[in-house]
PDB file of N, H, CA, C and O in Angstrom:
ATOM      1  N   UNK A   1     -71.468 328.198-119.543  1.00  0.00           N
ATOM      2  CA  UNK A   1     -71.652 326.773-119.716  1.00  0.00           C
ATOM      3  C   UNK A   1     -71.895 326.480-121.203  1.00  0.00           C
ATOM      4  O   UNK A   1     -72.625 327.232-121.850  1.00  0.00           O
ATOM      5  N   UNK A   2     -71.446 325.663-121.636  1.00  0.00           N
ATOM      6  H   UNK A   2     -70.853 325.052-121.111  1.00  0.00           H
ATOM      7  CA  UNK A   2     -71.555 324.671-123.367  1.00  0.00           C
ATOM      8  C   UNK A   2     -72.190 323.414-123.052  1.00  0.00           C
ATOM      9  O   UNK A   2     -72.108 322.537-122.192  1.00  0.00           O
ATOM     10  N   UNK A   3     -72.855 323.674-124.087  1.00  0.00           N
ATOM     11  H   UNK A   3     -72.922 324.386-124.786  1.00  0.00           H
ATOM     12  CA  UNK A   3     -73.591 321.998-124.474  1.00  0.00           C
ATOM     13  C   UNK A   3     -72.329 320.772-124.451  1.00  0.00           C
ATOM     14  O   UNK A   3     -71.647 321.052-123.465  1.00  0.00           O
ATOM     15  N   UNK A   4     -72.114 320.318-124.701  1.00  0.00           N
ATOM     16  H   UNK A   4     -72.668 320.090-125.502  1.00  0.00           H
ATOM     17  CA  UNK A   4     -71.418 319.116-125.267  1.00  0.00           C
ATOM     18  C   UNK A   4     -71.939 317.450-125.042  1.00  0.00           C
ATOM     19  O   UNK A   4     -72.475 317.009-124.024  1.00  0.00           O
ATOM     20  N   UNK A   5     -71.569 316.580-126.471  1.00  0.00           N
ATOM     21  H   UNK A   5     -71.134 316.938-127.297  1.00  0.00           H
ATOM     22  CA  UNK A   5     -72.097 315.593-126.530  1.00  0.00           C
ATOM     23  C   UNK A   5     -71.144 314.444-126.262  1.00  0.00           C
ATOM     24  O   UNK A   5     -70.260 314.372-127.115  1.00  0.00           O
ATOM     25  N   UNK A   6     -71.075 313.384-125.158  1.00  0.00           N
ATOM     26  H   UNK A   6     -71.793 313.443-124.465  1.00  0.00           H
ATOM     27  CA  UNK A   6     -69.932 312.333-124.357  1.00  0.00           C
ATOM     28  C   UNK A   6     -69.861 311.408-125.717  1.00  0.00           C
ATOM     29  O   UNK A   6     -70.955 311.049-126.151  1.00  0.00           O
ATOM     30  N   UNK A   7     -68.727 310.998-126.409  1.00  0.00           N
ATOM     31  H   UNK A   7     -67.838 311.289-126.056  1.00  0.00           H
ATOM     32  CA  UNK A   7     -68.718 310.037-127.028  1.00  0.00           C
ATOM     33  C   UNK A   7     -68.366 308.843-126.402  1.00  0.00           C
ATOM     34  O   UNK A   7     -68.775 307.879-127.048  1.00  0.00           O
ATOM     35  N   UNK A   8     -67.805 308.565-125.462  1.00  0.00           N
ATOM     36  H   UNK A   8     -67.472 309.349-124.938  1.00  0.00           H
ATOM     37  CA  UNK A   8     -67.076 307.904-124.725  1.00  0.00           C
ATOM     38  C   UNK A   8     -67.569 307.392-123.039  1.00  0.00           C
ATOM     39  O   UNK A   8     -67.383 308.012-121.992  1.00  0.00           O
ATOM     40  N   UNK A   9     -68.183 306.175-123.224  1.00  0.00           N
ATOM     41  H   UNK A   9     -68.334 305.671-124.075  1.00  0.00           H
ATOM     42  CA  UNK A   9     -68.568 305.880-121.557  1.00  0.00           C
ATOM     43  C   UNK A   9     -66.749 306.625-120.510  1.00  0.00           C
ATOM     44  O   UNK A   9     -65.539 306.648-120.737  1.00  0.00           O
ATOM     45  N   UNK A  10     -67.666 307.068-119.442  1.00  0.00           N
ATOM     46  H   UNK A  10     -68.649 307.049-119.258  1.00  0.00           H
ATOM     47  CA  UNK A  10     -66.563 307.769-118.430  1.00  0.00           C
ATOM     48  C   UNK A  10     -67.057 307.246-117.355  1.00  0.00           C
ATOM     49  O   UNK A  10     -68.096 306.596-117.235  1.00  0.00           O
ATOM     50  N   UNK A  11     -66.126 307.605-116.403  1.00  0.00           N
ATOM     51  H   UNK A  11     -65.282 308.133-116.500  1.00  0.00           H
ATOM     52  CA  UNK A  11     -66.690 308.018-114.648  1.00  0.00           C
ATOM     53  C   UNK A  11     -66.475 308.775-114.732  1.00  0.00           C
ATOM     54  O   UNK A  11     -65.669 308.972-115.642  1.00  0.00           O
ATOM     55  N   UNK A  12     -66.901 309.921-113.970  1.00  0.00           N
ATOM     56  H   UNK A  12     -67.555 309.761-113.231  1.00  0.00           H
ATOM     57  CA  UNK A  12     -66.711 311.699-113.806  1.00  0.00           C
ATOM     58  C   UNK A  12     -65.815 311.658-112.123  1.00  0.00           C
ATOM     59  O   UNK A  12     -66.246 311.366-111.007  1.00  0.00           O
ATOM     60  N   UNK A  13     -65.008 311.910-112.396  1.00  0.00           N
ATOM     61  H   UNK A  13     -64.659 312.147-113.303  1.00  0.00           H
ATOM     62  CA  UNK A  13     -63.828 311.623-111.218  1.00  0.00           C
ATOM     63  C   UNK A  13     -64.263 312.804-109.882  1.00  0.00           C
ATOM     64  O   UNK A  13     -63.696 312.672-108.798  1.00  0.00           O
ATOM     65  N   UNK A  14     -65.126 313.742-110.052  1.00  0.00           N
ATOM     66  H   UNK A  14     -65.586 313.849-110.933  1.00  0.00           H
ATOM     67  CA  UNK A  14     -65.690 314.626-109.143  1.00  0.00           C
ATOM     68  C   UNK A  14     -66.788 313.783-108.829  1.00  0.00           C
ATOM     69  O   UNK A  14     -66.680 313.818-107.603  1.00  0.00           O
ATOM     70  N   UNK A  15     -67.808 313.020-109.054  1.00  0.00           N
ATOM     71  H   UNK A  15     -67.896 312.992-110.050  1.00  0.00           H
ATOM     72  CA  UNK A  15     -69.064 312.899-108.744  1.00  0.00           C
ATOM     73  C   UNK A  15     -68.939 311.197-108.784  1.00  0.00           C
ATOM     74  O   UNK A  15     -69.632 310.610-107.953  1.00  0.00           O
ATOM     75  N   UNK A  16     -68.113 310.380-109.683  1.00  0.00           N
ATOM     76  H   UNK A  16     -67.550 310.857-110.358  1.00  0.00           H
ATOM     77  CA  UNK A  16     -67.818 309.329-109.493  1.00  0.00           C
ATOM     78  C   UNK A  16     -69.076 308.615-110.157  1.00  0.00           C
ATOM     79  O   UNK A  16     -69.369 307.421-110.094  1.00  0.00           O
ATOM     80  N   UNK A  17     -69.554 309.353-110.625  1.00  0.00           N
ATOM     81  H   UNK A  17     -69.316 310.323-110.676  1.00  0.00           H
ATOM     82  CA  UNK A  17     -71.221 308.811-111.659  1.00  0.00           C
ATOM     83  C   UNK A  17     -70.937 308.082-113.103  1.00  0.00           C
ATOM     84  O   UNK A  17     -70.063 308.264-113.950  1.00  0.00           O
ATOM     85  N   UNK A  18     -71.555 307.581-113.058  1.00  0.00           N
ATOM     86  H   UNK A  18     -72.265 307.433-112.370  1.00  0.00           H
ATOM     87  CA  UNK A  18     -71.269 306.729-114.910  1.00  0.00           C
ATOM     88  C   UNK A  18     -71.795 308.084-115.751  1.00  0.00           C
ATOM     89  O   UNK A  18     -72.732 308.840-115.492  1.00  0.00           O
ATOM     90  N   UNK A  19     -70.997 308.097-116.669  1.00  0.00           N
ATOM     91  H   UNK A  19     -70.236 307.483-116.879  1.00  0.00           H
ATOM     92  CA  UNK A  19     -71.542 309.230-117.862  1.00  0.00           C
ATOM     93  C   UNK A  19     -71.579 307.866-119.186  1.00  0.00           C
ATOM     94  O   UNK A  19     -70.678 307.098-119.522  1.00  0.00           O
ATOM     95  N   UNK A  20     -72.908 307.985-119.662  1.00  0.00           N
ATOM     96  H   UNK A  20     -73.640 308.609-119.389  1.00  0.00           H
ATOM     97  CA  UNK A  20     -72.820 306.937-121.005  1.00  0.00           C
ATOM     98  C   UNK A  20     -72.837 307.802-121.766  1.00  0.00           C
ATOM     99  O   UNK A  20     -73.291 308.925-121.547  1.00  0.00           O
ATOM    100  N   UNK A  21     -72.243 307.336-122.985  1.00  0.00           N
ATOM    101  H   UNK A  21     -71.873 306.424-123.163  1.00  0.00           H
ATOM    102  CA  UNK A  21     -72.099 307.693-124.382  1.00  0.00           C
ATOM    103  C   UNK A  21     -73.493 308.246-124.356  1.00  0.00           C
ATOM    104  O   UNK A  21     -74.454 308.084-123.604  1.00  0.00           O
ATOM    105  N   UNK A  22     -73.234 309.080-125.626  1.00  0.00           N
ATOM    106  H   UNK A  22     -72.453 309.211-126.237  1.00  0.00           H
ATOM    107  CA  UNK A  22     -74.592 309.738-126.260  1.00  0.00           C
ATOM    108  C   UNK A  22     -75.636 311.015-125.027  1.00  0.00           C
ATOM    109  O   UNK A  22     -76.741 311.479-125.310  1.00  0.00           O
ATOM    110  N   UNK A  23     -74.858 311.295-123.745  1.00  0.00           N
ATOM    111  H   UNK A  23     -73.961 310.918-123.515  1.00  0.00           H
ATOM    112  CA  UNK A  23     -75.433 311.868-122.781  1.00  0.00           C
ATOM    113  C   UNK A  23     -74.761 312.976-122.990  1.00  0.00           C
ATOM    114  O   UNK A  23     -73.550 312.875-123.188  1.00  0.00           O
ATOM    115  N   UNK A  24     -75.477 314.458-122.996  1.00  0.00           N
ATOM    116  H   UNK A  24     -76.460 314.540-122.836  1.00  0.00           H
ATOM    117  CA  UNK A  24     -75.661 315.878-123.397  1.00  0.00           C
ATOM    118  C   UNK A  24     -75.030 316.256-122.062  1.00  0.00           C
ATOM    119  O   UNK A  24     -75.709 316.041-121.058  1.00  0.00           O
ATOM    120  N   UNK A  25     -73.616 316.880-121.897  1.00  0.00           N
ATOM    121  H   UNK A  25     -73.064 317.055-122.712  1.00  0.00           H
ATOM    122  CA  UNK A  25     -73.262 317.652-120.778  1.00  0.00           C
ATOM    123  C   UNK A  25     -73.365 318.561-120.819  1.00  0.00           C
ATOM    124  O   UNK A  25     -72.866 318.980-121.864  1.00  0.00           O
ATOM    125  N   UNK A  26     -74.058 319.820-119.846  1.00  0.00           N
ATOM    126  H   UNK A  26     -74.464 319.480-118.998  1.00  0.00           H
ATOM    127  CA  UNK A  26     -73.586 321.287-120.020  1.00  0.00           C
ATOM    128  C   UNK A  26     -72.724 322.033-119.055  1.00  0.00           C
ATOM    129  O   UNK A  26     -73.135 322.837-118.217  1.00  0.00           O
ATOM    130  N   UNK A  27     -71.226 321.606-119.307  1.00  0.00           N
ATOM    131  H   UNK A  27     -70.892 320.953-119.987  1.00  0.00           H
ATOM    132  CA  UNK A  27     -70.065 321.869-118.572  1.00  0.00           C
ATOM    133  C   UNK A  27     -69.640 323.282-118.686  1.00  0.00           C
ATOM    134  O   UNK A  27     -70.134 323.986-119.566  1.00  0.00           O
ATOM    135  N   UNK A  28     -68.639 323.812-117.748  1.00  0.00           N
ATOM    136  H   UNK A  28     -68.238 323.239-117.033  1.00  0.00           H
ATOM    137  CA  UNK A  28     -67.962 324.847-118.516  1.00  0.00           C
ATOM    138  C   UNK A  28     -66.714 324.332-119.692  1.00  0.00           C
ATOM    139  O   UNK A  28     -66.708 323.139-119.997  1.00  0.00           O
ATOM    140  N   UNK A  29     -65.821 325.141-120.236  1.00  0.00           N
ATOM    141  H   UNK A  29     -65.826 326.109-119.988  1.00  0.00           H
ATOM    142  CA  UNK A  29     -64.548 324.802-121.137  1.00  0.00           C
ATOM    143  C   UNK A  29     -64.020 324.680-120.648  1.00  0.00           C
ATOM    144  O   UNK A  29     -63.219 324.106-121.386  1.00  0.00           O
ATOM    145  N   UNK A  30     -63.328 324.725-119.237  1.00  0.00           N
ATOM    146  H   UNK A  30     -63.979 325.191-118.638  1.00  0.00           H
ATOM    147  CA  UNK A  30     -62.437 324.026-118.547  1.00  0.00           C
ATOM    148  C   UNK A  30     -62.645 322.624-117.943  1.00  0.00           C
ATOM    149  O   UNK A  30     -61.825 321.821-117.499  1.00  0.00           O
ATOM    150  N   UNK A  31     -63.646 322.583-118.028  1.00  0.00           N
ATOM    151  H   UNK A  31     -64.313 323.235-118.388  1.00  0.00           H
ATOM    152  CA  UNK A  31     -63.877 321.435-117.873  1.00  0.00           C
ATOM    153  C   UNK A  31     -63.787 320.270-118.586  1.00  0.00           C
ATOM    154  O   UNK A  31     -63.479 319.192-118.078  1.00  0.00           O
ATOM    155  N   UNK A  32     -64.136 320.503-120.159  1.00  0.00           N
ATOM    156  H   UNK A  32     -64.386 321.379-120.571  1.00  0.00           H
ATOM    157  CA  UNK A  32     -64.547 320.005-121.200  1.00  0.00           C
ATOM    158  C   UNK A  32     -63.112 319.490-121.371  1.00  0.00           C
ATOM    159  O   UNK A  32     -62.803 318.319-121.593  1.00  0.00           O
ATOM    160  N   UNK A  33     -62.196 320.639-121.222  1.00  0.00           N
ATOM    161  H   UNK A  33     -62.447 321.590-121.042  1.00  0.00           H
ATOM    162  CA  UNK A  33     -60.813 320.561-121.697  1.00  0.00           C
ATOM    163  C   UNK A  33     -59.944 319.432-120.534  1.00  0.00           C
ATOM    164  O   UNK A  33     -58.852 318.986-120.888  1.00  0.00           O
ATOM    165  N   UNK A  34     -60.401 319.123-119.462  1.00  0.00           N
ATOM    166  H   UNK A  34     -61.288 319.485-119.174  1.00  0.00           H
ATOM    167  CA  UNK A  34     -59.911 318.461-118.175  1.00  0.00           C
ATOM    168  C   UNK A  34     -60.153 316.643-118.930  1.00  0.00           C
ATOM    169  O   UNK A  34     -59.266 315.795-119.029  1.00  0.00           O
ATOM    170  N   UNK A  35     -61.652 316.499-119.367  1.00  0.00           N
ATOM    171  H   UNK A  35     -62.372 317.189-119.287  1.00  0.00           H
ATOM    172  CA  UNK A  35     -62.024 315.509-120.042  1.00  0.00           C
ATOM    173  C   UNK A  35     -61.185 315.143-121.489  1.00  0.00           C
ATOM    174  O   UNK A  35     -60.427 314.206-121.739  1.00  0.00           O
ATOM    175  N   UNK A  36     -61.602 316.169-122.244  1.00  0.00           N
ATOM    176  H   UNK A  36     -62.218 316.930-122.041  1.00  0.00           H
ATOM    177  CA  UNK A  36     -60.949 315.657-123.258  1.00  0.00           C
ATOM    178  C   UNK A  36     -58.926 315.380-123.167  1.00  0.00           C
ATOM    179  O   UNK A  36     -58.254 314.722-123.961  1.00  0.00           O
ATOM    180  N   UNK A  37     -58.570 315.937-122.270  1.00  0.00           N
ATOM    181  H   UNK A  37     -59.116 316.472-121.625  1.00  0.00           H
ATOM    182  CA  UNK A  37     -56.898 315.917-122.140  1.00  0.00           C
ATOM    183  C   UNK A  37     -57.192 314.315-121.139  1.00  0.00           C
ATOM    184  O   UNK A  37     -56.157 313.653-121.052  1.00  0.00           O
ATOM    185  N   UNK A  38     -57.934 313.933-120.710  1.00  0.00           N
ATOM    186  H   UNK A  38     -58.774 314.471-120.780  1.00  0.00           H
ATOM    187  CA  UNK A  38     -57.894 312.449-120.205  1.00  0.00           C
ATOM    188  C   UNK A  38     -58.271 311.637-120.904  1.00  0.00           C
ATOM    189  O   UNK A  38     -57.783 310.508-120.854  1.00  0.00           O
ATOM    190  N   UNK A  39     -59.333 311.986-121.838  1.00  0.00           N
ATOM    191  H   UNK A  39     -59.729 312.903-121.879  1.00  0.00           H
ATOM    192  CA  UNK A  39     -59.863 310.775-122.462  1.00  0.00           C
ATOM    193  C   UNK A  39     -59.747 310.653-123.930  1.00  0.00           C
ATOM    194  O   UNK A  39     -59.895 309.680-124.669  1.00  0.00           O
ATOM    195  N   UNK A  40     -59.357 312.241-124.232  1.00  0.00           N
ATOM    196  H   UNK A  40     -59.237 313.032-123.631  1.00  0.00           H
ATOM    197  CA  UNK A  40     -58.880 312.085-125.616  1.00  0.00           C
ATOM    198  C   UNK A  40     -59.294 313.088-126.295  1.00  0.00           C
ATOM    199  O   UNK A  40     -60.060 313.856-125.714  1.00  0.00           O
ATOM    200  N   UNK A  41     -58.892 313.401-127.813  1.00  0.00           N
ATOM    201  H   UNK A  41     -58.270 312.776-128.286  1.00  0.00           H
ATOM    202  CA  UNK A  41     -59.669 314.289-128.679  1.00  0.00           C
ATOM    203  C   UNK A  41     -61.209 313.988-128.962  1.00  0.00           C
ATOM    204  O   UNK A  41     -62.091 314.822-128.761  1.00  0.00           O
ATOM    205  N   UNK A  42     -61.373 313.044-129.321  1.00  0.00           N
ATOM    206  H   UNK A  42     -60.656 312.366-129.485  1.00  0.00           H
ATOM    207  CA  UNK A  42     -62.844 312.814-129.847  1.00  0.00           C
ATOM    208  C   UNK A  42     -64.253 312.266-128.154  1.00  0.00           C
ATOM    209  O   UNK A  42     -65.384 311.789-128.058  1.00  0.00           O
ATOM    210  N   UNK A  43     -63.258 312.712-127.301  1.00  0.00           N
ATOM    211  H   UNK A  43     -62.339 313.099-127.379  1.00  0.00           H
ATOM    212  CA  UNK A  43     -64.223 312.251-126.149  1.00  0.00           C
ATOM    213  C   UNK A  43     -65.715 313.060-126.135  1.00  0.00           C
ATOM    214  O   UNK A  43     -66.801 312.573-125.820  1.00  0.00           O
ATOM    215  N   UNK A  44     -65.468 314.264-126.518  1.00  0.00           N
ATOM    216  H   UNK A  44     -64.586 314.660-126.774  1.00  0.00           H
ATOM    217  CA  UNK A  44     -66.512 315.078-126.226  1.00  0.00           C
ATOM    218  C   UNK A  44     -66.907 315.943-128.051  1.00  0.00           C
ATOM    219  O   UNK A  44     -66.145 316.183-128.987  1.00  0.00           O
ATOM    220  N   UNK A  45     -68.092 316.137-127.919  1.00  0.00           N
ATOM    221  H   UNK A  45     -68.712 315.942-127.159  1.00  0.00           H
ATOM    222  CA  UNK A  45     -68.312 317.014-129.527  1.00  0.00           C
ATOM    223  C   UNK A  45     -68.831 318.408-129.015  1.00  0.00           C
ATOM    224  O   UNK A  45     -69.742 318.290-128.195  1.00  0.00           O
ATOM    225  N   UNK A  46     -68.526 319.482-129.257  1.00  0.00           N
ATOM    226  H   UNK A  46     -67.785 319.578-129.923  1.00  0.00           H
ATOM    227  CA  UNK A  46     -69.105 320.486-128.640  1.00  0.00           C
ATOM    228  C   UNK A  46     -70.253 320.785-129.565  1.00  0.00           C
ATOM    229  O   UNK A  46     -70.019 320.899-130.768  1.00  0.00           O
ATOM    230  N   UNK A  47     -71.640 320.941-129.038  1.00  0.00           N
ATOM    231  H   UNK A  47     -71.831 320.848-128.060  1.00  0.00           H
ATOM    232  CA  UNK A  47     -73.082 320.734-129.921  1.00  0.00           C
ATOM    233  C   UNK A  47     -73.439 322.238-130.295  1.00  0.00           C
ATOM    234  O   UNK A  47     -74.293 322.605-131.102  1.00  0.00           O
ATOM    235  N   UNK A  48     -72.660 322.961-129.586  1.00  0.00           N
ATOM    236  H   UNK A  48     -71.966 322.663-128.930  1.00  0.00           H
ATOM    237  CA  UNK A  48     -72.892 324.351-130.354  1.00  0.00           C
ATOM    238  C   UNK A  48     -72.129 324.541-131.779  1.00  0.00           C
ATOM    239  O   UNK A  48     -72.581 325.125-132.764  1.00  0.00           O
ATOM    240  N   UNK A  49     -70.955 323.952-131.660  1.00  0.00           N
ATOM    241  H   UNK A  49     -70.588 323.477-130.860  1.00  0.00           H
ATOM    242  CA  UNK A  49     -70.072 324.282-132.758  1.00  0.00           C
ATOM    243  C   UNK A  49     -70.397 323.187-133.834  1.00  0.00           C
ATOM    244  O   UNK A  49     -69.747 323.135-134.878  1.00  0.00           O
ATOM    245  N   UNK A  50     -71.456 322.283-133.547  1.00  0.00           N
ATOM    246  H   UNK A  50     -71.985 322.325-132.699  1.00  0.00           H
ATOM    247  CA  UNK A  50     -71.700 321.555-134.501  1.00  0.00           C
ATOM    248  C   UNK A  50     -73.099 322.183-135.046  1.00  0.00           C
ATOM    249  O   UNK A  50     -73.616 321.730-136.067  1.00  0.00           O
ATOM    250  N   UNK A  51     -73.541 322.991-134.488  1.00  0.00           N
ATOM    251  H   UNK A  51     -73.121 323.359-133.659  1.00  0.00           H
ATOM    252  CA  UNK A  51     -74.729 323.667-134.888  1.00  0.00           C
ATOM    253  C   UNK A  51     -74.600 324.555-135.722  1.00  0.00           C
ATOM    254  O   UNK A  51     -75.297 324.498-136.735  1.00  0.00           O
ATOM    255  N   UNK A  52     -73.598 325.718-135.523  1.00  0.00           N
ATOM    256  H   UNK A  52     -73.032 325.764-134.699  1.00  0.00           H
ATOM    257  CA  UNK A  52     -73.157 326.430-136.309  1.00  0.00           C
ATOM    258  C   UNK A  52     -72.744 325.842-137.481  1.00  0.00           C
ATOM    259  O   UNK A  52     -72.990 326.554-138.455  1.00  0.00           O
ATOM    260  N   UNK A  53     -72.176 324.745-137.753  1.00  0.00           N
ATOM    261  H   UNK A  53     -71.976 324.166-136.962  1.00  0.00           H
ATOM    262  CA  UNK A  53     -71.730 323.893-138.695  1.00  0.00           C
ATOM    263  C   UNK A  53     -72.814 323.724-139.468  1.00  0.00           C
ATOM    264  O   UNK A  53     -72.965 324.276-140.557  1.00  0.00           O
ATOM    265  N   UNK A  54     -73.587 322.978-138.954  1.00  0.00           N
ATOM    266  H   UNK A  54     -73.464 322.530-138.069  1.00  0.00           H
ATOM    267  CA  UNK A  54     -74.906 323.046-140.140  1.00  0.00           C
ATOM    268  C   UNK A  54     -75.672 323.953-140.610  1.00  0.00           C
ATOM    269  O   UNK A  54     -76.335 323.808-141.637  1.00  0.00           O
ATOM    270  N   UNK A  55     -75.656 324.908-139.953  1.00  0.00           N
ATOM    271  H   UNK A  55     -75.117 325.025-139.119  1.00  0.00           H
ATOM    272  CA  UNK A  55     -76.235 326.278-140.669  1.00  0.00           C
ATOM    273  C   UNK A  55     -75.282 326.833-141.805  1.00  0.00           C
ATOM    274  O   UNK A  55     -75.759 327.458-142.752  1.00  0.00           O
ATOM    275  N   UNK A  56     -74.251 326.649-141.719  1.00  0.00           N
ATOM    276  H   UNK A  56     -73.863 326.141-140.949  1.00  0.00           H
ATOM    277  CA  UNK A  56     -73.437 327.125-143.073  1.00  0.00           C
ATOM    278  C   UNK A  56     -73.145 326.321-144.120  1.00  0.00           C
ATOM    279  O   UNK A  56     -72.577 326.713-145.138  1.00  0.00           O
ATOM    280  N   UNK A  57     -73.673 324.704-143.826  1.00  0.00           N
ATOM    281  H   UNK A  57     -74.135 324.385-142.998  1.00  0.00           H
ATOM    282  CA  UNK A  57     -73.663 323.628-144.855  1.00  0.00           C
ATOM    283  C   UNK A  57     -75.025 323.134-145.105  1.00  0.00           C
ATOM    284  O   UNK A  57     -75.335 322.189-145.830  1.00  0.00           O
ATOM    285  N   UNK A  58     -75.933 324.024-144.293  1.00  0.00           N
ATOM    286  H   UNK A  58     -75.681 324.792-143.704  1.00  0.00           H
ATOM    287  CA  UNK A  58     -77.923 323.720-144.739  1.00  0.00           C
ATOM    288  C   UNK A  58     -77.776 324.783-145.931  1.00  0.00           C
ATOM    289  O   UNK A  58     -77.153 325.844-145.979  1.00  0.00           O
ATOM    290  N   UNK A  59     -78.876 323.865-147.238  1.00  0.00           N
ATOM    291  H   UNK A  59     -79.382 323.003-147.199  1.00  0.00           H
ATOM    292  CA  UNK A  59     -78.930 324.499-148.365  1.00  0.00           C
ATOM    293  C   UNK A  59     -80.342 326.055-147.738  1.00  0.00           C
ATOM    294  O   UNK A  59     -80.947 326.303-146.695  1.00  0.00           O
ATOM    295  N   UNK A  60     -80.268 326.553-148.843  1.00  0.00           N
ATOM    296  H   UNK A  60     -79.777 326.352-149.691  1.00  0.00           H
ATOM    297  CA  UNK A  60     -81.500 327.754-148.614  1.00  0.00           C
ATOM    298  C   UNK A  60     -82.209 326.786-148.838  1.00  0.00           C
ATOM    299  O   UNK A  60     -81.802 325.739-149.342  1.00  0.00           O
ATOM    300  N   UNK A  61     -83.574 327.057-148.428  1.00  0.00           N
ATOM    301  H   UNK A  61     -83.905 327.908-148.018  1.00  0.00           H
ATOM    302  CA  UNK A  61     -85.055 326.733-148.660  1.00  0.00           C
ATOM    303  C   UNK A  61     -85.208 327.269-150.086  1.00  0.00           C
ATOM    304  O   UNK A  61     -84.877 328.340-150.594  1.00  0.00           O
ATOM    305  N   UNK A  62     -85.858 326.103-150.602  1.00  0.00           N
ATOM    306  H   UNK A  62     -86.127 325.233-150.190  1.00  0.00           H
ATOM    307  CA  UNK A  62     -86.742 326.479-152.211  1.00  0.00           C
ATOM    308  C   UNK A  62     -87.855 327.222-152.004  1.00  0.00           C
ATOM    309  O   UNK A  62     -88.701 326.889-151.174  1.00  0.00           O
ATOM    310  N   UNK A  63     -87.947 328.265-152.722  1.00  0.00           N
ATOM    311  H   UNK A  63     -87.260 328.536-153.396  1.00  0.00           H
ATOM    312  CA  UNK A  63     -88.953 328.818-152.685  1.00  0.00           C
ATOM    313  C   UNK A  63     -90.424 328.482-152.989  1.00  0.00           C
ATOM    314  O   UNK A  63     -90.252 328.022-154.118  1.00  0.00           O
ATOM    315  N   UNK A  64     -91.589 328.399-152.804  1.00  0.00           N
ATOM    316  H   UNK A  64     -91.729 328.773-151.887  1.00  0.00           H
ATOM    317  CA  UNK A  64     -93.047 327.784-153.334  1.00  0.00           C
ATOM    318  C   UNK A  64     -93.077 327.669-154.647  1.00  0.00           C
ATOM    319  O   UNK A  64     -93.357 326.625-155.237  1.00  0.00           O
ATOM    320  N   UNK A  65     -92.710 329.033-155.319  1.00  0.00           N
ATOM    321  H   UNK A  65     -92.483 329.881-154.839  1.00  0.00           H
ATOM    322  CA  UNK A  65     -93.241 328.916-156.410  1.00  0.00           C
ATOM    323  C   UNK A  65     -91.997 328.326-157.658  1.00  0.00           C
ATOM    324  O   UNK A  65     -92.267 328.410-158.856  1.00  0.00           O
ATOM    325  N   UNK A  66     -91.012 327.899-157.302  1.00  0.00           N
ATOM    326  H   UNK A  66     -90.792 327.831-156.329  1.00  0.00           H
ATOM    327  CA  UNK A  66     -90.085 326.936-157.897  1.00  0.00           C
ATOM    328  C   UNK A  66     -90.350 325.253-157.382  1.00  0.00           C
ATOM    329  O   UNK A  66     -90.042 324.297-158.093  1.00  0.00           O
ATOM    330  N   UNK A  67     -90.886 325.146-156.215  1.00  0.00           N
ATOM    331  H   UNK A  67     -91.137 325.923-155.637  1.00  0.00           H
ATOM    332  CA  UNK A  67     -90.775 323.904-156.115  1.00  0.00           C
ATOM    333  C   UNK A  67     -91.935 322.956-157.279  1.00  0.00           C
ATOM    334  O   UNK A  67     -93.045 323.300-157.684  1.00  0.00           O
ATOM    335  N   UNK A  68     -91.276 321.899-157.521  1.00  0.00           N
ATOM    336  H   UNK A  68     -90.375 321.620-157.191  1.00  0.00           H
ATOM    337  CA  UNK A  68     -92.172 321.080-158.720  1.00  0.00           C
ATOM    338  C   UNK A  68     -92.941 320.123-158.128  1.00  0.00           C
ATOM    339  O   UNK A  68     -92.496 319.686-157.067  1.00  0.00           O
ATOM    340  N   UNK A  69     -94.058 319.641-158.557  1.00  0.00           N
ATOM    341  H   UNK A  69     -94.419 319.997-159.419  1.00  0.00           H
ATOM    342  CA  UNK A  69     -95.319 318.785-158.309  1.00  0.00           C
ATOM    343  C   UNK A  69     -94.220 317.687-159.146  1.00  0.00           C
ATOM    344  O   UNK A  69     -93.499 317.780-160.139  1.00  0.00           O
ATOM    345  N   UNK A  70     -94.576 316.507-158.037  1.00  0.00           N
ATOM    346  H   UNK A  70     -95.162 316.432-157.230  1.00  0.00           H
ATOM    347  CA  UNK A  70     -94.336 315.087-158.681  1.00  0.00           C
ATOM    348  C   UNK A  70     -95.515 314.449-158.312  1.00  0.00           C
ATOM    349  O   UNK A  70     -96.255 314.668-157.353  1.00  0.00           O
ATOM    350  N   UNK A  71     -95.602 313.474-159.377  1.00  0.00           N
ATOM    351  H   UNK A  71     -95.001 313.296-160.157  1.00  0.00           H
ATOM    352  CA  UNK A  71     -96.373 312.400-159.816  1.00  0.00           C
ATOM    353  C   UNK A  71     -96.114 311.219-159.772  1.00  0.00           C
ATOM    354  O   UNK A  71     -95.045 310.780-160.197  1.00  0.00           O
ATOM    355  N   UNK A  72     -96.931 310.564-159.313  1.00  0.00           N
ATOM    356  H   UNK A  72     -97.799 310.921-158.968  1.00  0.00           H
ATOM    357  CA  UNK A  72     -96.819 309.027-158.625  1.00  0.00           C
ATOM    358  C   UNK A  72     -97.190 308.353-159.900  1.00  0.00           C
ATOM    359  O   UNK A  72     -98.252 308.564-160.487  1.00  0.00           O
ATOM    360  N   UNK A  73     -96.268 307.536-160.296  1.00  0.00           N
ATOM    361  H   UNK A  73     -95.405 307.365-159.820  1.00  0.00           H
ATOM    362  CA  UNK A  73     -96.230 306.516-161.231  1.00  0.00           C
ATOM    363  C   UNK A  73     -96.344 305.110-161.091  1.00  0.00           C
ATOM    364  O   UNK A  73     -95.572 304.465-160.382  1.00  0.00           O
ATOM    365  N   UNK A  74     -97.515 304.480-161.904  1.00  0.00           N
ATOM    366  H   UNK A  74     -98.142 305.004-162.480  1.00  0.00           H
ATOM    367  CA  UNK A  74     -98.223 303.080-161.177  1.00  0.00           C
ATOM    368  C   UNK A  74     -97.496 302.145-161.963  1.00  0.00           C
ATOM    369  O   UNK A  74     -97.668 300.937-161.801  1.00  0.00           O
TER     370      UNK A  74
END
């Protein structure tokens, strides 16, 4: 099973339930793939592969003893 995130209000044609936008499915990939070939490319975001995404575009952490003291100016 995969995370994935609905961009797109649906009915789920098995269960006949409203799916709203912004609601976290954890489908299998055939499934995902059943949706998105009906509703489109951008219907679904897969939240793992967007996770991985930000770990390779999150900067390193600054270390303590580089980070600088700022001062509040009145």
């Amino acid at each position: 099973m995969v995370k994935y995130l609905v961009n797109v209000d649906f009915t789920d044609k098995d269960t006949y339930e409203q799916v709203p936008k912004g609601t976290e499915l954890d489908i299998t990939e055939a499934r995902a793939k059943e949706i998105i070939s009906s509703l489109g490319e951008g219907a679904l975001t897969n939240l793992e592969e967007v996770k991985e995404e930000v770990k390779e575009v999150a900067p390193a952490p600054i270390p303590a003893e580089e980070k600088k003291e700022t001062k509040e100016v009145e």
